[in-house]
N, C-alpha and C positions, 0 to 999 in steps of 0.2 A: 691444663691438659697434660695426660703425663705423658712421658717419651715414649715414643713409638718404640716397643718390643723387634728388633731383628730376629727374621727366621730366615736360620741356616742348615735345618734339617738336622742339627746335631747337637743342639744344648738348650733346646726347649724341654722346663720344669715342669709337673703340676701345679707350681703357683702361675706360673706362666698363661697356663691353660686357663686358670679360675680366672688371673685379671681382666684376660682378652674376652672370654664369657661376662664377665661384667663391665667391657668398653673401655679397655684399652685399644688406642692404638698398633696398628703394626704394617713393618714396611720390610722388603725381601733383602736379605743383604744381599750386598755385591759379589762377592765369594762365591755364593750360593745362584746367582742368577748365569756367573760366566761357568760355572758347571754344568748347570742348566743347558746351557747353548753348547758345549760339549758332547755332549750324550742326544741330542736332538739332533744334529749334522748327520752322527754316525746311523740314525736312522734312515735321515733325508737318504744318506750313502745307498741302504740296504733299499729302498724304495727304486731309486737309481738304476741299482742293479737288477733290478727284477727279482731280488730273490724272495723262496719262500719261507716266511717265517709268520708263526703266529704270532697275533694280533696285529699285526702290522700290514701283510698284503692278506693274509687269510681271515676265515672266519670264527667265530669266537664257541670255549666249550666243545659240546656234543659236534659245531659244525666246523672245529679247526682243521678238518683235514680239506674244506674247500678252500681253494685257488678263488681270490678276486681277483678281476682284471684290474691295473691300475687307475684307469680311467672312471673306476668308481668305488675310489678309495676314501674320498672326499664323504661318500654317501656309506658307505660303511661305519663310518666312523660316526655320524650324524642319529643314521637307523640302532646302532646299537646304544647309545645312549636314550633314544626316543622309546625303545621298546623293553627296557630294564624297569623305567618308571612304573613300576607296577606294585609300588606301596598301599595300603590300605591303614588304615584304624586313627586312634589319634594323633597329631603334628605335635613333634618335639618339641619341647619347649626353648624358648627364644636364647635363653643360657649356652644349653644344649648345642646349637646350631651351629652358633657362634662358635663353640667349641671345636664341632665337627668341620667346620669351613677353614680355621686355624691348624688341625690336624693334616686337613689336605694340602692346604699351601706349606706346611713344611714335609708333607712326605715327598711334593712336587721341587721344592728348594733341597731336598737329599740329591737327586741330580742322578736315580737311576731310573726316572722314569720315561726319559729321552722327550720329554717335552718340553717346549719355548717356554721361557720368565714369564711370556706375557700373562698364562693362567696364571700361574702362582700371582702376578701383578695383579691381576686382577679379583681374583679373591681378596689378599688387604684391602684393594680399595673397596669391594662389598663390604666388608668388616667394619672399615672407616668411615663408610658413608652410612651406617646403619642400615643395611641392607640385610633381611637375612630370609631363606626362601621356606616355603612350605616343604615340609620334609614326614609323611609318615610313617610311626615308629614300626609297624608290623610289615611285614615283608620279607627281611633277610632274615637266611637262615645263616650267615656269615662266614661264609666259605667262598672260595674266589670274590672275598671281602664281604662288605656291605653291599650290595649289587644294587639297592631297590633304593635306599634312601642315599646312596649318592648318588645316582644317577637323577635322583630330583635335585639335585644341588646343582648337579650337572648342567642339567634339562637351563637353568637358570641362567647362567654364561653363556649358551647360545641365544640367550634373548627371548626362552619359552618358557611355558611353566608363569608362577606370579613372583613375584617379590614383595615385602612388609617392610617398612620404613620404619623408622623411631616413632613416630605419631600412630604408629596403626591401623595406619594404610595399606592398603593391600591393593594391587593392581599390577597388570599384565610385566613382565619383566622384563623385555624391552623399554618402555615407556618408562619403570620404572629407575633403569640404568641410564638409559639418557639424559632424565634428570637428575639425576647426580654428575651427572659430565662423564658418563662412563660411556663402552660402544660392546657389542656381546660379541663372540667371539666365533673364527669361524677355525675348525676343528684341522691339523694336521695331521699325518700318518701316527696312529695309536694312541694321539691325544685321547677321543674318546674314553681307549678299554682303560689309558688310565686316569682318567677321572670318575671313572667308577670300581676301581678293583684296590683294594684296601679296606683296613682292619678301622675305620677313623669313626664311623657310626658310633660303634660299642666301643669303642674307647673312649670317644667324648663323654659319654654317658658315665662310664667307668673311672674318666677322671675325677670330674666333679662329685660322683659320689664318694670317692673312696678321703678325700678331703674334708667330706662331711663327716662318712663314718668315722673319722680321730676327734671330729668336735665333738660327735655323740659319745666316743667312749670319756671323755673328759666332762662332759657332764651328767653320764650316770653314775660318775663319780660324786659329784656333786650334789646330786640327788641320793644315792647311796648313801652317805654322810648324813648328809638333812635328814634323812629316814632314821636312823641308829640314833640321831642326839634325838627326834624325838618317840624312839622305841628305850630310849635308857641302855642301850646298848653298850657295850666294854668295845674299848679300841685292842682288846691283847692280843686278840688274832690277828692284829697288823704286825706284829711284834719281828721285827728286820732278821730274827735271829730263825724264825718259825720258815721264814721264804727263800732263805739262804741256805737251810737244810735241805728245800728242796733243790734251789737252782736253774726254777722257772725263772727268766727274763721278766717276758710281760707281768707275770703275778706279781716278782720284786717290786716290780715300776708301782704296778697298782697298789699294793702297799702302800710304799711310800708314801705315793700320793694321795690315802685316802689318813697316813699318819699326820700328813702337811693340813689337810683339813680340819681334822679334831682337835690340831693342835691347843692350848690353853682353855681348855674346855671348860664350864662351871659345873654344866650339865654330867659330864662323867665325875667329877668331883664329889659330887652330891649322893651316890652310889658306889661310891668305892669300897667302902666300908660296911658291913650289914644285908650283903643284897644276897635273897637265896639261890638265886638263879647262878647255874656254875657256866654256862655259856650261850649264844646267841643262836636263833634257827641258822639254816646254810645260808639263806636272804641276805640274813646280814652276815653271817660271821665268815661264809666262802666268797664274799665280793671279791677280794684277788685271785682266789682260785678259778671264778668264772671272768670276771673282767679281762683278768693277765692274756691266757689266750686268747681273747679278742684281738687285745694290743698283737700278741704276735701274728696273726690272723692278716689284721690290719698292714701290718709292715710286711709282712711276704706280698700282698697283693699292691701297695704304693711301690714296692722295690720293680713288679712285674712289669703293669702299669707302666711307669715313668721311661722303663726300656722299651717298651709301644711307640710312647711320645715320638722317638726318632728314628723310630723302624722304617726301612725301604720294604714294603707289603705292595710294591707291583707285581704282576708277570706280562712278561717276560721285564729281566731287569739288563739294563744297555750300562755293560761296562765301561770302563774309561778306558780301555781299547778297541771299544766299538763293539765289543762280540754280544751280542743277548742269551742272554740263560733263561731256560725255563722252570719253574720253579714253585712251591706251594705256601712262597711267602703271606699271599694273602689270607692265608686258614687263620681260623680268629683263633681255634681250643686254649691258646696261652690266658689270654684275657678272657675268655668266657669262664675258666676255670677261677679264675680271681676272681672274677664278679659273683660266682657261685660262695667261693669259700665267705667271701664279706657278708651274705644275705645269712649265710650259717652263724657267722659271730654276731651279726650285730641283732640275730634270732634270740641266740642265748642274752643278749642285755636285755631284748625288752622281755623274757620269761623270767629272767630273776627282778626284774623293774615291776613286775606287775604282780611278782610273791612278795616281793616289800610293798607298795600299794595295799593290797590286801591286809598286811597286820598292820597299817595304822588304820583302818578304817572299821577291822572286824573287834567289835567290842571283848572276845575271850582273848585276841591277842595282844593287841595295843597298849598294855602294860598303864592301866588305868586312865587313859583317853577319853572323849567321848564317844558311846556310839556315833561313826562315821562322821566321827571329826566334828560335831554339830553340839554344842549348847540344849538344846531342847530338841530333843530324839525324839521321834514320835510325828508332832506338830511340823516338823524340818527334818529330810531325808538326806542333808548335809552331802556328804562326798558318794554314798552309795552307787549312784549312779555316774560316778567318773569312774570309779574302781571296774564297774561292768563292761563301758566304752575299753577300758584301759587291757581287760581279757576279751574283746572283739579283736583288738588291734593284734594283739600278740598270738592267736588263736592265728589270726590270718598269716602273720608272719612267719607260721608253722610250716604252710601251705605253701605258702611262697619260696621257704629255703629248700624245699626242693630242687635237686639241681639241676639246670636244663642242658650244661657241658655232655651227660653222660647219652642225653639221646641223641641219635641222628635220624636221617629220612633220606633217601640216596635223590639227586636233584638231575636236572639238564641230563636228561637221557641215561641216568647213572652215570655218565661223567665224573660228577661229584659226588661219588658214593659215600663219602664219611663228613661230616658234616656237624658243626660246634653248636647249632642253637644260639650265638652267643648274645644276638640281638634280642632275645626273650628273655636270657638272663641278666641284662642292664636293664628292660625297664621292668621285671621283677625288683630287681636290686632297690631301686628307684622308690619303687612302694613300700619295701620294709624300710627304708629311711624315712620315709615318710612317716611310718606306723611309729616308728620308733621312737622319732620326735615328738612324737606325741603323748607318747606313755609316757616318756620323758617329763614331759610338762606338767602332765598329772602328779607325777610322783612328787615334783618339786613343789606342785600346788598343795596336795595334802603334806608332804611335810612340814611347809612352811606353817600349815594349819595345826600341823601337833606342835609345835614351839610356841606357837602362843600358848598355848597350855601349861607350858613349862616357866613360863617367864616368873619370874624375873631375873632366872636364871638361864646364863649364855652358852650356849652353845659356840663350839670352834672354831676359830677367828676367820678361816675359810667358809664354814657354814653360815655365820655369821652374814658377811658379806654375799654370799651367794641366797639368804634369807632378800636381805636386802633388795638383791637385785630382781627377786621376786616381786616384794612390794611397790616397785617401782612400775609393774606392768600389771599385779591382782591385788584387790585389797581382803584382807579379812573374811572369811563369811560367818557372818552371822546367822538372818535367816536364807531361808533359800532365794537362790536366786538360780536365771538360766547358766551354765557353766561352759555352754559349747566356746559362747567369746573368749572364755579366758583365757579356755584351754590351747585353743586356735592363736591370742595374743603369746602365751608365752612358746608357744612351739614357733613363732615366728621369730621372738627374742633367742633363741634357741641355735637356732638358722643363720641369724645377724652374729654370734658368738658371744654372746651374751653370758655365758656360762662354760666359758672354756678353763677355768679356771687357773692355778698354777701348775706350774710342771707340764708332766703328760708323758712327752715324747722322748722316748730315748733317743741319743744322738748315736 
């Protein structure tokens, strides 16, 4: 078992966030929980006093400007949670949840949201016991946070709503916390508004992808490479001296690392000398010039991201002199725009992924190949039909980078007139990864398929290896066979890191 993760609302990573999505433990530090009890007193105080302050004795939104009596503050706090739950379409995935449930215990362990450890305590122990709640992804428009999918997380800690176990069990969520030895929870002054008002929805989502999309730029490297040793392609356009003139980052990086791949090649050997060709389509020979910004892409949105991780996205936030400030911490626009920019880069990998696809499969381009990769053209339609799947995917991904940062819809009475979309833009995001990974796959399935062609001559100690690792999940084709498995196996090897290759990341 590994060691329980401490959350203190201020030095939670995105590997942080991946391990607890894949079942780590985690337990509240102490620091964090007597802060907690801090900023919850100065509440208790304001409760005390009668005074009016939103969320706290008033009402929420459009209806902050009504006075609750105290005497049904208890049910304020109850009702607004109960009637937030108004998510629709499909339930996050179980990764995801996890994610979004660790999000909230530590914006609740940041200690300006004037509520008791006991949530936050009791979130880990959901985490720890495998617990994690039906949450649907459509609904927020991410403005005065995620309102709809936490408040189903929410719904869950009072003992309503369902809960799913490690076994994949589903059933009532009381029933289900007591068998864990847990007890749900009954709400304090503003606990409710904050356990539903933060950024933690779309950032779960946006953690886990943006983790992913650095494995994907590291293996359309990989697949890039594969592609050029078997297009016959020249490594010069990687040439340190050609990306240095420009002074692009990410391009360098990409370079490099696609120099690290072809290194001791037999396959460029074998053409050095005598080839007519003066240089390579943009497919191959711009791969750092489209990759690079990715990578930078990439690092503007982990840099954004990772300062979410430990953002205070309540309102009203309860200083540590007691006073609340009103404020529009929870507007998601920062991470919505990340999540946008990533659907754009990792757009561009799978449209240059699927213009290399293409020339090893298209008989005028693939520099004497077989038609579509296949021995007996004609009789066997070889890869033709991954090449078409592979411009479905990338077609869609089109569609999909679109960015949803730039719309808004004004909400709660126009209240919340300006509005990020951000929750539409993680699980867009979501599906060009998907898409991605899969074109991914393909590319590295037909590559691997033009090396055979070339043997017995080696290809780049890197491509080499990443052929390898190929074979290790698709064998060979011969004649036809059906292709969805393989494709689906190696986009899963993909996923696992299986082709993360060397290098990648600038420090």
């Amino acid at each position: 078992m590994d060691e329980p993760l401490a959350i203190d609302g201020n030095s939670l990573t995105l590997d942080d966030v991946a391990a607890v999505a894949a079942g780590r433990p985690v337990r509240l530090a102490p620091a964090a929980a007597q802060r907690m009890r801090a900023t919850n007193a100065a509440v208790e105080r304001i409760v005390a006093r009668n005074e009016v302050v939103y969320g706290v004795t008033t009402g929420f939104g459009k209806l902050s400007e009504v006075a609750i009596p105290s005497d049904r503050l208890a049910e304020l706090q109850v009702n607004l949670v109960r009637s937030h739950a108004a998510g629709v379409g499909p339930l996050l995935p179980v990764r995801e949840v996890r994610a979004l449930m660790l999000l909230r215990a530590n914006v609740l362990a940041k200690g300006y949201s004037g509520a008791r450890p006991l949530l936050a305590e009791l979130l880990c122990a959901m985490l720890n016991a495998g617990l994690h709640p039906s949450i649907p992804e459509q609904g927020s428009v991410g403005a005065s946070g995620d309102l709809a999918p936490l408040a189903h997380l929410a719904l869950t800690l009072l003992g309503e709503g369902t809960l799913t176990d490690r076994d994949g069990t589903t059933r009532p969520a009381a029933e289900a916390l007591r068998a864990a030895g847990l007890e749900p929870v009954v709400l304090g002054p503003k606990e409710g508004l904050t356990l539903i008002n933060g950024t933690q929805a779309h950032t779960a989502v946006a953690s886990l992808a943006v983790l992913e999309a650095h494995r994907l730029w590291q293996t359309a490297h990989i697949a890039g490479a594969m592609s050029l040793e078997a297009l016959t392609g020249t490594p010069v356009a990687f040439d340190p001296r050609i990306h240095t003139a420009r002074g692009q980052l990410g391009q360098a990086a990409s370079a490099a690392l696609l120099r690290e791949l072809l290194g001791d090649s037999e396959i460029r050997e074998s053409h050095r000398h005598g080839d007519a060709r003066v240089q390579d389509a943009y497919a191959l020979r711009c791969m750092p010039q489209v990759h690079g910004p990715a990578l930078d892409a990439i690092d503007f949105a982990a840099g954004l991201i990772g300062r979410e991780l430990n953002a205070a996205t309540d309102n009203p936030l309860v200083m540590e002199n007691g006073e609340l400030l009103s404020g529009g911490n929870f507007h998601g626009q920062a991470v919505a725009m990340a999540l946008d920019v990533l659907a754009i880069a990792l757009t561009n990998l799978a449209t240059i992924a699927e213009r290399r696809i293409d020339r090893l499969v298209h008989p005028d381009l693939n520099e004497g190949l077989p038609p579509f990769l296949t021995k007996d053209a004609g009789v066997n339609s070889g890869f033709m039909m991954a090449q078409v799947t592979a411009a479905s995917l990338a077609s869609e991904c089109k569609v999909l980078s679109h960015p949803a940062s730039v719309d808004t819809i004004p909400t709660d009475g126009n209240k919340e007139d300006v509005v990020p979309m951000a929750m539409g833009a993680a699980w867009k995001l979501r599906r060009v990864v998907h898409n991605v990974r899969h074109i991914l796959a393909i590319e590295l399935m037909c590559g691997a398929q033009g090396l055979e062609f070339r043997r017995p001559l080696r290809a780049g100690w890197g491509v080499e290896r990443a052929y390898d690792a190929v074979r290790r999940v698709v064998e060979p084709l011969g004649r036809d066979r059906v292709l969805s498995g393989d494709i689906i196996a190696l986009a899963d090897a993909i996923a696992a890191g299986a082709f993360t290759g060397p290098g990648g990341q600038r420090s």
